[in-house]
Backbone of each chain as ProteinMPNN parsed JSONL, in Angstrom:
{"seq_chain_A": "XXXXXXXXXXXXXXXXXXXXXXXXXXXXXXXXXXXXXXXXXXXXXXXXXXXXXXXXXXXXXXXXXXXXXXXXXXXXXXXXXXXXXXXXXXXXXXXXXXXXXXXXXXXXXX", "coords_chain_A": {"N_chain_A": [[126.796, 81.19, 100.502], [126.199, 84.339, 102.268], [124.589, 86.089, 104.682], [122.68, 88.962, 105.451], [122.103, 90.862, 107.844], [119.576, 93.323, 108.569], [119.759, 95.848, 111.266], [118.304, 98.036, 112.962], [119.742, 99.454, 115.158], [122.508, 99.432, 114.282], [123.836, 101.073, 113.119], [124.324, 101.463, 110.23], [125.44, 103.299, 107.015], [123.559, 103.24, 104.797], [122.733, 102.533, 100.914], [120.702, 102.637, 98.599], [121.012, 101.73, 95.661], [119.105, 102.471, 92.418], [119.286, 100.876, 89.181], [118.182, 101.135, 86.208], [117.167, 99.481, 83.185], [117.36, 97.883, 80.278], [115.056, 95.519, 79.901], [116.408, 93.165, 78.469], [119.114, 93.302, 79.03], [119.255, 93.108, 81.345], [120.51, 90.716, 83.027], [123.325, 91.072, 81.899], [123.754, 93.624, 83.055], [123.656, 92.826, 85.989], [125.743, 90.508, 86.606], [127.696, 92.682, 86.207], [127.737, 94.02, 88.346], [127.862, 91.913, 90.096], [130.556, 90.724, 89.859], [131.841, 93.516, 90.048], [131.822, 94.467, 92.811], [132.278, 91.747, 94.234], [135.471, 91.696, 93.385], [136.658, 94.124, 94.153], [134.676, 96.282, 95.464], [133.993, 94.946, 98.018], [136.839, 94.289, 99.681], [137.107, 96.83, 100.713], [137.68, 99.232, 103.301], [135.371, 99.553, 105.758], [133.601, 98.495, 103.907], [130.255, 96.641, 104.414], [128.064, 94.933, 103.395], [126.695, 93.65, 100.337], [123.635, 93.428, 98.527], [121.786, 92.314, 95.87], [119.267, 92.993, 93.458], [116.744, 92.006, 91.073], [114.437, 93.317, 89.411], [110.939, 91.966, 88.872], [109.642, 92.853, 86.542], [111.642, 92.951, 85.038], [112.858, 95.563, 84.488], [114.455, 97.153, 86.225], [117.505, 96.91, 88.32], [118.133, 96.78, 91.818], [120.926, 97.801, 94.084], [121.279, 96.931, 97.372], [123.426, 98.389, 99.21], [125.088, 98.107, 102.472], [127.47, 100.602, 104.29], [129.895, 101.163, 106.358], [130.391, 103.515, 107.57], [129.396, 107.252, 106.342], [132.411, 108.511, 105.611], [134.379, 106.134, 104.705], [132.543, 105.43, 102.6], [132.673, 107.723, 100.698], [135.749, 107.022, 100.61], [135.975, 105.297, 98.955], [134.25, 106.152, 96.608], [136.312, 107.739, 95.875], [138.248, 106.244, 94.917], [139.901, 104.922, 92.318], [139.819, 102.538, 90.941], [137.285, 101.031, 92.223], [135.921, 102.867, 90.824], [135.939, 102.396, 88.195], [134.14, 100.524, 87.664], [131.782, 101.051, 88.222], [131.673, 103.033, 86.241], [131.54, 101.415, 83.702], [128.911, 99.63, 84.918], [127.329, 101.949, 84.299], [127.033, 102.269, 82.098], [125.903, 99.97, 81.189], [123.416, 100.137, 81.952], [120.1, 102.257, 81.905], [119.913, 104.574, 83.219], [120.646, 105.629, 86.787], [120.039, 106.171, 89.84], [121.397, 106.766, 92.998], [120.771, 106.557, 96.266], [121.273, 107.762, 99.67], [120.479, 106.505, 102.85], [119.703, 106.233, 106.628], [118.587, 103.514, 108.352], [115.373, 103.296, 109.924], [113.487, 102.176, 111.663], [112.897, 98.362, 111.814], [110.342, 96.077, 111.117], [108.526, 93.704, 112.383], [106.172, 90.356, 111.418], [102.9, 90.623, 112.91]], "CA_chain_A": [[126.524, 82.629, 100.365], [126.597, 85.086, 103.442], [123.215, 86.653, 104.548], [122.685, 90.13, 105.474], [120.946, 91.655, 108.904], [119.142, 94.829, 109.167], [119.0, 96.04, 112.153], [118.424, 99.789, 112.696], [121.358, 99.694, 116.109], [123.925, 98.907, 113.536], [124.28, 102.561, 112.59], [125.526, 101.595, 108.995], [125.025, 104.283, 105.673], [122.451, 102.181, 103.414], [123.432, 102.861, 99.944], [120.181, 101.965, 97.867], [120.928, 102.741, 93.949], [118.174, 101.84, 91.317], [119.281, 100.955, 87.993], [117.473, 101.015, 85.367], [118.186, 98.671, 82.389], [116.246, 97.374, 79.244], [115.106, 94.171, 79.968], [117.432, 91.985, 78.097], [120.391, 93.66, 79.227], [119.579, 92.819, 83.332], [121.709, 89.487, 83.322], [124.261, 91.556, 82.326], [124.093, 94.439, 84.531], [123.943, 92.187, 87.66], [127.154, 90.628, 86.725], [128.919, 93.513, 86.471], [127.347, 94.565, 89.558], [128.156, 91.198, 91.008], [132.22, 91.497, 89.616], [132.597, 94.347, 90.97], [131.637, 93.962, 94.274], [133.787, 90.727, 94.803], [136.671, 92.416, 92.853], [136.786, 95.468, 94.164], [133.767, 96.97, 96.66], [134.172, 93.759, 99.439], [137.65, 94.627, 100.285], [137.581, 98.078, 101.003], [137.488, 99.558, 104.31], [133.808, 99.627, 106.139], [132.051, 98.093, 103.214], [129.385, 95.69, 104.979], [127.428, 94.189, 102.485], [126.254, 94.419, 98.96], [122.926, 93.003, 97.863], [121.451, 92.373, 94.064], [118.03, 92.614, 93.548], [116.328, 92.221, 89.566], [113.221, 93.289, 89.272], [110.29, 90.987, 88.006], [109.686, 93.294, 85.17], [113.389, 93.16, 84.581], [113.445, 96.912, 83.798], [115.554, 97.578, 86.945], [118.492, 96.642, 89.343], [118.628, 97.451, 92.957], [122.126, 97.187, 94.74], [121.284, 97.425, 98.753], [124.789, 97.97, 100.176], [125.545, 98.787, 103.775], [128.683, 100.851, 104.831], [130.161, 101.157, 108.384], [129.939, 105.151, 107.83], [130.18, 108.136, 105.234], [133.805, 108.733, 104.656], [134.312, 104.891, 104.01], [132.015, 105.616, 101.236], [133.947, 108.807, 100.221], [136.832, 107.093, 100.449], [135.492, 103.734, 97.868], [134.255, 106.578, 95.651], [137.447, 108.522, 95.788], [139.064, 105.201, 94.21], [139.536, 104.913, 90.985], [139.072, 100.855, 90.957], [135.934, 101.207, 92.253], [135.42, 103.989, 89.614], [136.362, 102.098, 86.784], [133.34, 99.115, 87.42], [130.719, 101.943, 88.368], [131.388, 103.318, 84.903], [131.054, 99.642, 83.306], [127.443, 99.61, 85.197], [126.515, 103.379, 83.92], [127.171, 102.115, 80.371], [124.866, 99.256, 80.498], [121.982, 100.811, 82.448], [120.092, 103.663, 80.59], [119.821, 105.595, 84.214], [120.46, 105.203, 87.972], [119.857, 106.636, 91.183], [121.924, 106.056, 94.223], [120.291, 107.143, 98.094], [122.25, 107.437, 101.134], [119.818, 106.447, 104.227], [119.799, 105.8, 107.41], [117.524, 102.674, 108.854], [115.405, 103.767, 111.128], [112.685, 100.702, 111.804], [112.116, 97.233, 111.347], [108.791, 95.45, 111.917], [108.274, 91.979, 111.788], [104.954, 90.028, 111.683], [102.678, 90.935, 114.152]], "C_chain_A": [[126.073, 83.174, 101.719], [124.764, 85.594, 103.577], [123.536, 88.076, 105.414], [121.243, 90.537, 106.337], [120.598, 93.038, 108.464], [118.655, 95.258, 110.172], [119.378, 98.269, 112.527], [118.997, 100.116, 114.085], [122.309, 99.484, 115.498], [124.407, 100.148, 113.022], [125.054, 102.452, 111.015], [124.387, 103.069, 108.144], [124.471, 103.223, 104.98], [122.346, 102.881, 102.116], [121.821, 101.885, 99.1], [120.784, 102.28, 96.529], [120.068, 101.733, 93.147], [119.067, 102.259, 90.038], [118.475, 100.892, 87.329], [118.011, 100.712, 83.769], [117.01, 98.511, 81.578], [116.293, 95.841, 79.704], [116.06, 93.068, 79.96], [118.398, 92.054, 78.561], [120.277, 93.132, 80.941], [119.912, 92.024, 83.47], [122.951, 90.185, 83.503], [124.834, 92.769, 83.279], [124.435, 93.837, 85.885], [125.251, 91.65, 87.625], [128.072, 91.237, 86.482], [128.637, 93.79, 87.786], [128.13, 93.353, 91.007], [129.682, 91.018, 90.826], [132.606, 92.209, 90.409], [132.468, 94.793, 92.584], [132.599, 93.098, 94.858], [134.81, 91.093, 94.049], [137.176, 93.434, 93.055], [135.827, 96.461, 95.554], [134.024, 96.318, 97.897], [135.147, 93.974, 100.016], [137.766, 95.981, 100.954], [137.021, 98.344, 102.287], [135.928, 100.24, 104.55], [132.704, 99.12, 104.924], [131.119, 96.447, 104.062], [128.521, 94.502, 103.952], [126.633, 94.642, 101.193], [124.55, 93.235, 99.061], [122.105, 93.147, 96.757], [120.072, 91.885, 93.981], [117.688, 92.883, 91.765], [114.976, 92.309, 90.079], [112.431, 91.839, 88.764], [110.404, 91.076, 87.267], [110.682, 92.819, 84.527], [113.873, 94.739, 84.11], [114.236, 97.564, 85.014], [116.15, 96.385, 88.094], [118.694, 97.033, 90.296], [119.858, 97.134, 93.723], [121.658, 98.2, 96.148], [122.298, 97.243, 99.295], [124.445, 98.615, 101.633], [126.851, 99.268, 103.887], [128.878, 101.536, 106.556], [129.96, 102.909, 107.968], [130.254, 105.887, 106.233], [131.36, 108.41, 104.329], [134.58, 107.175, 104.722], [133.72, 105.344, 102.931], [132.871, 106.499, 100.431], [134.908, 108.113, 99.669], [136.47, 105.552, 98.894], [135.052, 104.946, 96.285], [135.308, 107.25, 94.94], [138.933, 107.209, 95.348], [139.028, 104.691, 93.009], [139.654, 103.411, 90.383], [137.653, 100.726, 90.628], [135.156, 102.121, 91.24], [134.965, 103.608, 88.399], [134.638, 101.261, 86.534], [132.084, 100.233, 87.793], [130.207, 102.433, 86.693], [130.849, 102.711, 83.833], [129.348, 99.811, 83.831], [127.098, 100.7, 84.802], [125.703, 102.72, 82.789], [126.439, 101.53, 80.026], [123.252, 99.975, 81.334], [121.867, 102.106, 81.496], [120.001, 104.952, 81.737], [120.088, 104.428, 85.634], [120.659, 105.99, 88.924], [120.485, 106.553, 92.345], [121.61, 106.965, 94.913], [120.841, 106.781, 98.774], [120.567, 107.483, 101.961], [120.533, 106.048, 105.356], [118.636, 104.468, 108.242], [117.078, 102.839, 109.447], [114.193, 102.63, 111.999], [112.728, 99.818, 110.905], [110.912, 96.929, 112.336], [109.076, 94.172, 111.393], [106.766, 91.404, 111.628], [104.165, 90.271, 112.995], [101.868, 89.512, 114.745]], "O_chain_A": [[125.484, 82.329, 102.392], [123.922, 85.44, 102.693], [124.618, 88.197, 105.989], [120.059, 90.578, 106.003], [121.461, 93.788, 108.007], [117.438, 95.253, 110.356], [120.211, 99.161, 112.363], [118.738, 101.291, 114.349], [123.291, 99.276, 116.211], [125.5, 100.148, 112.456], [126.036, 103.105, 110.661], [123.298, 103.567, 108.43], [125.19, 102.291, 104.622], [121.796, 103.978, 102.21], [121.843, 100.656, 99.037], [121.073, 103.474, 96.457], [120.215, 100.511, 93.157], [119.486, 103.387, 89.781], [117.53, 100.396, 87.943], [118.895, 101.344, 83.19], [115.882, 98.854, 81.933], [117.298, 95.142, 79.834], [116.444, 92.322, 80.86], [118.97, 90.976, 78.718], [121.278, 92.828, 81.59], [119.845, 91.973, 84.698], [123.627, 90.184, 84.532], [125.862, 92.868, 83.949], [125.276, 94.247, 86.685], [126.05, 92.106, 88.443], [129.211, 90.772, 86.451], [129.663, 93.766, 88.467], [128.61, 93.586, 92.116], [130.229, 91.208, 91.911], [133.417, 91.986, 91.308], [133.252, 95.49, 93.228], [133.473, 93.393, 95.673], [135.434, 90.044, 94.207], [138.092, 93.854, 92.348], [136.383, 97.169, 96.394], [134.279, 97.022, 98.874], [134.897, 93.979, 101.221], [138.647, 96.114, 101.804], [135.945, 97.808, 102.552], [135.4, 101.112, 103.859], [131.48, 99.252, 104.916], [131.65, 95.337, 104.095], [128.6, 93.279, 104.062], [126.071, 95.727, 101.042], [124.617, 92.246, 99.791], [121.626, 94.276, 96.648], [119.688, 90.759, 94.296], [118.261, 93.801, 91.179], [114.466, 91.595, 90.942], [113.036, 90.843, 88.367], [110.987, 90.235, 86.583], [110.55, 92.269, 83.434], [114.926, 95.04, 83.548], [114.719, 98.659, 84.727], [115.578, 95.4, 88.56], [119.572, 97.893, 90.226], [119.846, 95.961, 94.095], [121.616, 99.427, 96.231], [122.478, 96.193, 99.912], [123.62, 99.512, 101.803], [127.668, 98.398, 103.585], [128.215, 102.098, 107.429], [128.878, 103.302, 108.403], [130.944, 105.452, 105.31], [131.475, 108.515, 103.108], [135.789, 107.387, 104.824], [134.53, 105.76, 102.102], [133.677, 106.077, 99.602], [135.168, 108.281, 98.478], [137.283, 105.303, 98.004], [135.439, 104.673, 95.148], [135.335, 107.381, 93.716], [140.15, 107.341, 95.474], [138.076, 103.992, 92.663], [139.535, 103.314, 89.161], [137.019, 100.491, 89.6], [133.96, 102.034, 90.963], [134.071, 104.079, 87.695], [134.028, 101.367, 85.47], [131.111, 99.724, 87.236], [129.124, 102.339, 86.113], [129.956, 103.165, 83.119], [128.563, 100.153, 82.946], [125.878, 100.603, 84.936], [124.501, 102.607, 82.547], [125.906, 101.77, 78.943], [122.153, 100.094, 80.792], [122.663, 102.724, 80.789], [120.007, 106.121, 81.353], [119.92, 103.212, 85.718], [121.693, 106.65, 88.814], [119.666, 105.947, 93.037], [121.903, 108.124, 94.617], [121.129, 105.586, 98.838], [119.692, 108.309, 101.699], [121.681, 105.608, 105.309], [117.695, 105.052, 108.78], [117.797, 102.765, 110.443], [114.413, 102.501, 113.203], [112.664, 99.979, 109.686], [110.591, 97.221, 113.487], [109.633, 93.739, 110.384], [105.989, 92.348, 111.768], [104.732, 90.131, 114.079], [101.501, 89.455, 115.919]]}, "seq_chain_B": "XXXXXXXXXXXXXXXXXXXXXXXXXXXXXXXXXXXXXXXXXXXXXXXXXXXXXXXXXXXXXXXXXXXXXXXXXXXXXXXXXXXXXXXXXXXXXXXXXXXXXXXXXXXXXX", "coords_chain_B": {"N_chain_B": [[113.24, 95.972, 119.154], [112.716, 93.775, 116.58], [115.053, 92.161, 113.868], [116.345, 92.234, 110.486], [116.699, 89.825, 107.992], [118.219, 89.491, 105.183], [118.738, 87.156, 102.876], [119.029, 85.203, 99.813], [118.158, 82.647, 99.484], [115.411, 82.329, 100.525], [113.466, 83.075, 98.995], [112.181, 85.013, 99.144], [109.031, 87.675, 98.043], [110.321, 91.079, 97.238], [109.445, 94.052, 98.09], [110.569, 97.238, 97.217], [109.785, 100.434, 98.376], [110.064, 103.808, 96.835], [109.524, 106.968, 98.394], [109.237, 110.29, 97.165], [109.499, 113.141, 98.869], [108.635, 116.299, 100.419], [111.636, 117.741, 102.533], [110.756, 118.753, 105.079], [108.441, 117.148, 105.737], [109.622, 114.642, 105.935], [109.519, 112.845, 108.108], [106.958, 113.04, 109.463], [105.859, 111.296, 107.224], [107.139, 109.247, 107.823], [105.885, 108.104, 110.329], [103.478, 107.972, 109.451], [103.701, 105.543, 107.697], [105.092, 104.136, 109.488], [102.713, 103.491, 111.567], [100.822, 102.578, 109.73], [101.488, 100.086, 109.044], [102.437, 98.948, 111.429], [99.367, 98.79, 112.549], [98.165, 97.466, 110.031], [99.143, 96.377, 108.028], [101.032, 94.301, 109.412], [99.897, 92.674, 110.09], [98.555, 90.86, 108.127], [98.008, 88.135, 106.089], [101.571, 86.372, 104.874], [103.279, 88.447, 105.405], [106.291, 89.802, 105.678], [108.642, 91.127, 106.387], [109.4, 94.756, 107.318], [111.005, 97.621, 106.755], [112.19, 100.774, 107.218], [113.499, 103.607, 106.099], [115.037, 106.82, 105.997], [116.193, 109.103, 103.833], [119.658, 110.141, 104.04], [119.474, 113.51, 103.084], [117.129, 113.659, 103.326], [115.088, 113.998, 101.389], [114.048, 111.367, 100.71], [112.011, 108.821, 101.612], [112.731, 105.428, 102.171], [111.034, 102.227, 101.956], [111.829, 98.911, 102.43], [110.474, 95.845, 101.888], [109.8, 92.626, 102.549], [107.668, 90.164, 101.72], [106.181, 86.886, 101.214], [105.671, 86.346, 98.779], [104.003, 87.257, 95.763], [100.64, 86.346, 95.359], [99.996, 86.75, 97.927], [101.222, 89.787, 98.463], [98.864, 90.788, 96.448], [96.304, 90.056, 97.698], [97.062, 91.927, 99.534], [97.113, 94.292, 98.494], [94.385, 94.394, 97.525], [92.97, 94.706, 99.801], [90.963, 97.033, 101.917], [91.69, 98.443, 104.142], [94.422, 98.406, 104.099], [94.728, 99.696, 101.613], [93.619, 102.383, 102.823], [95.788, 102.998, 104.058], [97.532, 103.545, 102.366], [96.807, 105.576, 100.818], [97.393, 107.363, 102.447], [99.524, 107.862, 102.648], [100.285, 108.529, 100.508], [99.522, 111.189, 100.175], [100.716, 112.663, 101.699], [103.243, 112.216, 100.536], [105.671, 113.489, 97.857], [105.607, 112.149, 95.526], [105.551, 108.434, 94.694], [107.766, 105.597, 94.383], [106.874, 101.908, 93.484], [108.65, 99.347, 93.663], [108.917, 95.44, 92.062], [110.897, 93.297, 93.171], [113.317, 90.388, 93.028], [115.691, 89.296, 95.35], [119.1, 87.924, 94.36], [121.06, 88.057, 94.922], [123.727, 88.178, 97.607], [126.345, 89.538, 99.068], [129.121, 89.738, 101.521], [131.83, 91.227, 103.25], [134.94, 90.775, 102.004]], "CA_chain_B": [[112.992, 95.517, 117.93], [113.247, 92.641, 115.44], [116.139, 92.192, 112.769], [115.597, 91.277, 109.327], [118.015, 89.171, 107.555], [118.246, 89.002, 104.033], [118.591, 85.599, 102.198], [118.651, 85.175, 98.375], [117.441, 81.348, 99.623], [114.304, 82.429, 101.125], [112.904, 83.286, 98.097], [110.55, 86.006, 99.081], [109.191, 89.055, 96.863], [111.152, 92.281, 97.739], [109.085, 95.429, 97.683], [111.109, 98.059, 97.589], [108.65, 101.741, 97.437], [110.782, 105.164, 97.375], [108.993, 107.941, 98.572], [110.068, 111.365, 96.849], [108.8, 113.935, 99.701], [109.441, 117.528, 101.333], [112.586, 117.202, 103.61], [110.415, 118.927, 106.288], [107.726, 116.402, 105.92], [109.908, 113.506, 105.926], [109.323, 112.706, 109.786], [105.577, 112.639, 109.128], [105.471, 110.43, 106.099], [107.809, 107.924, 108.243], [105.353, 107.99, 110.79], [102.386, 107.439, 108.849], [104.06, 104.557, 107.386], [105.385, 102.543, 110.988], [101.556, 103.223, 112.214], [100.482, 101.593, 108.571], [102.632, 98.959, 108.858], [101.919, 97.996, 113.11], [98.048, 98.861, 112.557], [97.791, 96.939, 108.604], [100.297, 95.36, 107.237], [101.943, 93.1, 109.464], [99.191, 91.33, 110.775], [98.5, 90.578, 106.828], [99.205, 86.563, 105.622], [102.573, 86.285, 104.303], [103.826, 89.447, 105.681], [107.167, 89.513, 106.265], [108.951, 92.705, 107.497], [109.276, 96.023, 106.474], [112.008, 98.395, 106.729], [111.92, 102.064, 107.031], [114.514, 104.176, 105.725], [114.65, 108.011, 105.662], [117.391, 109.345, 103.445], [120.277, 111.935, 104.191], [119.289, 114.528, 102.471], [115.936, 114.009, 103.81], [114.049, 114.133, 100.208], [113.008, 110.646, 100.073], [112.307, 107.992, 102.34], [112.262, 104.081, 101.525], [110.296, 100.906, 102.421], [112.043, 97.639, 102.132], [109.512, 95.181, 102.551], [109.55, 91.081, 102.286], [106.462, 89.102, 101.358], [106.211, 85.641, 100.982], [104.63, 85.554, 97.427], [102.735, 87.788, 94.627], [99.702, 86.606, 95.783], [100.057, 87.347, 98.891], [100.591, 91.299, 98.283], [97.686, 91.403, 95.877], [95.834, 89.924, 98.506], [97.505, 92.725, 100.558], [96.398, 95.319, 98.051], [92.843, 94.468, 97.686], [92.4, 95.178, 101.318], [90.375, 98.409, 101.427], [92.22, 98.974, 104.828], [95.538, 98.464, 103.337], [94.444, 100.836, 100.585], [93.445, 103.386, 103.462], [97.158, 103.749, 104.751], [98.379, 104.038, 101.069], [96.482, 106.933, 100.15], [97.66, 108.406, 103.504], [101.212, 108.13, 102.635], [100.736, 109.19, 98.908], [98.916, 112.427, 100.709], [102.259, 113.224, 101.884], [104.688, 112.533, 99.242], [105.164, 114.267, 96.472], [105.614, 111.106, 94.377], [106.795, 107.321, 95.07], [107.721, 104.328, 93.182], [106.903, 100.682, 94.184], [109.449, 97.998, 92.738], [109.146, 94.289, 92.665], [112.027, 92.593, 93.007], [113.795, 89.385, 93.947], [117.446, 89.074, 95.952], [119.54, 87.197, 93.738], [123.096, 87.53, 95.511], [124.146, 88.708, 98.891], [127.857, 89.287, 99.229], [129.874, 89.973, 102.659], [133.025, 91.459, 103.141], [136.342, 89.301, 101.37]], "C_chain_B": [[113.426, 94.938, 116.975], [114.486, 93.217, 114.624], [115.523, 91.696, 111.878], [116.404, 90.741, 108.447], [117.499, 88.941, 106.124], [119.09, 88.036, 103.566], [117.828, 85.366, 100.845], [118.041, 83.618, 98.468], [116.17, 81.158, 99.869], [113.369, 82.466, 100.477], [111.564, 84.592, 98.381], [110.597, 87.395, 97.897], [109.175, 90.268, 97.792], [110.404, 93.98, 97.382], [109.902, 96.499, 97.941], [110.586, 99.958, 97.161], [109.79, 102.834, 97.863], [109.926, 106.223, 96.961], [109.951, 108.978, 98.414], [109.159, 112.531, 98.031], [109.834, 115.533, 100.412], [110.452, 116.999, 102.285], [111.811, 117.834, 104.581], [108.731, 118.181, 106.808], [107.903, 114.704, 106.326], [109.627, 112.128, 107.251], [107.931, 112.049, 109.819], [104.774, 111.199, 108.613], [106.455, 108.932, 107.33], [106.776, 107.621, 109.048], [103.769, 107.465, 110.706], [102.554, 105.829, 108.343], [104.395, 103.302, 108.659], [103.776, 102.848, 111.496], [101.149, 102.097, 111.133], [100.965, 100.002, 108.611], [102.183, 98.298, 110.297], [100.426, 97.742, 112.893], [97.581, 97.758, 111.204], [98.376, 95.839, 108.733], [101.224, 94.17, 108.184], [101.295, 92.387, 110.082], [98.524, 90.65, 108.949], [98.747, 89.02, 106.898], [100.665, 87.164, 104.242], [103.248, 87.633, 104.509], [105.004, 88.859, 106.228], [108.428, 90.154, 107.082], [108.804, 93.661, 106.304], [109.822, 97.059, 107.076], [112.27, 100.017, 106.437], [112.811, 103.058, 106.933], [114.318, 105.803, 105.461], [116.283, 108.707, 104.848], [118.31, 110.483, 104.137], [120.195, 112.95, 104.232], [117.528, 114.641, 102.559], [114.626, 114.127, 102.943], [113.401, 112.781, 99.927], [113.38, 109.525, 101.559], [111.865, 106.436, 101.966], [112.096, 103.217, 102.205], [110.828, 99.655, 102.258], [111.338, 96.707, 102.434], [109.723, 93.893, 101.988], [107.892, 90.607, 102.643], [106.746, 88.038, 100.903], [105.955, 85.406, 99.766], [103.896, 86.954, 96.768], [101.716, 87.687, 95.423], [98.97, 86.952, 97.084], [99.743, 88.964, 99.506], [99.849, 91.296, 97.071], [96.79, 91.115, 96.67], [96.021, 91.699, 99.375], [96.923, 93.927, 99.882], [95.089, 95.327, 97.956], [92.349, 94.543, 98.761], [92.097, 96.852, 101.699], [91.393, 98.797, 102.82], [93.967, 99.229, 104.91], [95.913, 100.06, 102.454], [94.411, 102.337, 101.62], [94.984, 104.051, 104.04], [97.873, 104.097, 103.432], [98.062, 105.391, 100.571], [97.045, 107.883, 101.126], [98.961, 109.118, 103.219], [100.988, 108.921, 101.375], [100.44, 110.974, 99.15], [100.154, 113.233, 100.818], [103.451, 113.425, 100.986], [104.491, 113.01, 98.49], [105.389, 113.466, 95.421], [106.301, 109.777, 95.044], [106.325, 105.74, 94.116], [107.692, 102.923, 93.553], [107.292, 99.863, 92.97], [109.247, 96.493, 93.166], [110.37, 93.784, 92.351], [112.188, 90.956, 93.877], [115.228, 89.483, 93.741], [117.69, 88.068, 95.118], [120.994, 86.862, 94.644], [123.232, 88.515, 96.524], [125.942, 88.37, 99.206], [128.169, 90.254, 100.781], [131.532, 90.555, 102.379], [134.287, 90.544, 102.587], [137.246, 89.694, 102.394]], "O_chain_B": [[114.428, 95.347, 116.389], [114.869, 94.386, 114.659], [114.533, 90.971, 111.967], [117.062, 91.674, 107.988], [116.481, 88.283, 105.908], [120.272, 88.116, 103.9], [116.612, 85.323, 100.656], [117.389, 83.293, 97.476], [115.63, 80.089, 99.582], [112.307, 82.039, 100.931], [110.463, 84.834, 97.887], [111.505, 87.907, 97.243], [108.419, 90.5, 98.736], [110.831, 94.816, 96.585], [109.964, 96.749, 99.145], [110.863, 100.58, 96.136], [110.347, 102.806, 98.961], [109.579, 106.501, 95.813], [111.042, 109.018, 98.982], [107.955, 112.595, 97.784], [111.012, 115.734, 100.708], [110.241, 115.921, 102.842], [112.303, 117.32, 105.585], [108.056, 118.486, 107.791], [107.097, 113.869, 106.737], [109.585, 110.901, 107.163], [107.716, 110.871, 110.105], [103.875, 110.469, 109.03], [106.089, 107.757, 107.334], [106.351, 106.544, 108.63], [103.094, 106.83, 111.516], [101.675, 104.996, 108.564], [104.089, 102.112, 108.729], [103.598, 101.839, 112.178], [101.112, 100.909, 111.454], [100.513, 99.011, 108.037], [101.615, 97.206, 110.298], [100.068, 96.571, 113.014], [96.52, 97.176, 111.426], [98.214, 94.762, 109.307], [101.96, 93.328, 107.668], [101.795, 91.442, 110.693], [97.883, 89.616, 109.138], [99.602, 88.599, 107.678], [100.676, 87.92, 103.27], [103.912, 87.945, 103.52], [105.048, 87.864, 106.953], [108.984, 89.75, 108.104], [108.415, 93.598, 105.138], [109.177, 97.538, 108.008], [112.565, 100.345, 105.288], [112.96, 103.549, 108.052], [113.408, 106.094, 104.685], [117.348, 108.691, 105.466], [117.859, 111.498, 104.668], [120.662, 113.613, 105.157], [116.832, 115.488, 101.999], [113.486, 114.285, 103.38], [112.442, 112.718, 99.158], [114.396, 109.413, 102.244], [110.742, 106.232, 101.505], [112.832, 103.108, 103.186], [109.932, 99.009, 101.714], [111.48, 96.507, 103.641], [109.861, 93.939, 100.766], [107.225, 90.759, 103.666], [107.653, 88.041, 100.07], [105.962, 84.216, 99.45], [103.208, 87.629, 97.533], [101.536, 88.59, 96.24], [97.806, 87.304, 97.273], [98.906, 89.404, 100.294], [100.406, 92.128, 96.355], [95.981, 92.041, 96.603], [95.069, 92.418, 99.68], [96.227, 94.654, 100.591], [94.532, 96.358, 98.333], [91.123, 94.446, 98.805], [92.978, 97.711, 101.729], [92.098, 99.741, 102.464], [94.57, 100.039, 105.614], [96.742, 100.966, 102.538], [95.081, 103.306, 101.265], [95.225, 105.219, 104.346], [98.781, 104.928, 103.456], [98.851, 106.169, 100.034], [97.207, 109.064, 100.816], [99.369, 110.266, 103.394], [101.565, 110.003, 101.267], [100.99, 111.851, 98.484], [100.49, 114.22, 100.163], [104.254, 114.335, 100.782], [103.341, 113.202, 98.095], [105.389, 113.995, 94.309], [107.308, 109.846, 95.748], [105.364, 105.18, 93.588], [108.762, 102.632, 94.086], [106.757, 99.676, 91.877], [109.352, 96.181, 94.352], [110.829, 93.884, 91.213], [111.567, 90.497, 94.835], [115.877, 89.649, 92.709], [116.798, 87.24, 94.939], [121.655, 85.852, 94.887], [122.859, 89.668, 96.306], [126.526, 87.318, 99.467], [127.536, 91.27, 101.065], [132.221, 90.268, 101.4], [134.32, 89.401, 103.044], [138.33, 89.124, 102.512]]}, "name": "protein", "num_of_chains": 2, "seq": "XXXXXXXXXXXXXXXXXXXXXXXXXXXXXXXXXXXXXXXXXXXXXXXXXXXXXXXXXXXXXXXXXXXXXXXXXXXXXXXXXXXXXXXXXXXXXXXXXXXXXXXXXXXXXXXXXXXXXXXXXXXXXXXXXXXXXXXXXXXXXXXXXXXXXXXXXXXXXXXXXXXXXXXXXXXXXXXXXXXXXXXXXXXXXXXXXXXXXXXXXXXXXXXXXXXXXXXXXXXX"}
């Protein structure tokens, strides 16, 4: 499995989205989340990296992607592939959030 | 300034806080937060970075933060000087949500 820098000279779009899921159901949210990513999000032009975070609680799902810029994104939403497995994750979450940022520090230990 | 590499192997716990705030405060609240963070938090045990994100649209800005461990950040919270940069930030926002999580899967481009 691949690992994933952040460094805030990389100029990517950081794509947080919080799901929010009932407990039991966050196994299956992540593997749709994780499906459609390698089926579908990984190939497409400027996507950088996805990562899958479960809460402790288990009442939510964070997917931290990176994309090389904006209209990459545009263009992944403006695909109705990618559409189809977004919809799939609506269905099992009961809400979610997705934020465009930009990175603007890291710190490390001092 | 450092990089921070995420690694579902590493096992650390993933704070991830999103600050909901004025877009013409957003600048501020980041700023309060990288002093918090050089001055507090990363001379902390088990600190491990912490990632500062201001969104697009300028309404919220988010914290990605690695810790080594639970007890680590409760350690980190029962520190009254800890506590002193939290209330600073909350001063500013107009609401924010701190998630625990752990990385499960990190995918790369196919």
């Amino acid at each position: 499995m691949p690992v994933t820098i952040l460094d805030p000279h990389a100029g990517y779009v950081v794509l947080i989205n919080t799901f929010t899921v009932e407990p039991d159901r966050a196994d299956e949210l992540m593997a749709v989340l994780s499906r459609a990513t390698e089926q579908g999000m990984s190939a497409q032009p400027g996507f950088v990296s996805a990562n899958l975070h479960v809460s402790v609680d288990r009442k939510h799902v964070a997917n931290y992607a990176q994309w090389r810029s904006q209209p990459d994104i545009d263009a992944m939403m403006a695909n109705p592939e990618a559409r189809v497995h977004m919809v799939e994750a609506a269905k099992i979450a009961t809400s979610f959030e997705p934020i465009y940022y930009a990175l603007q520090e890291t710190h490390g230990p001092s």
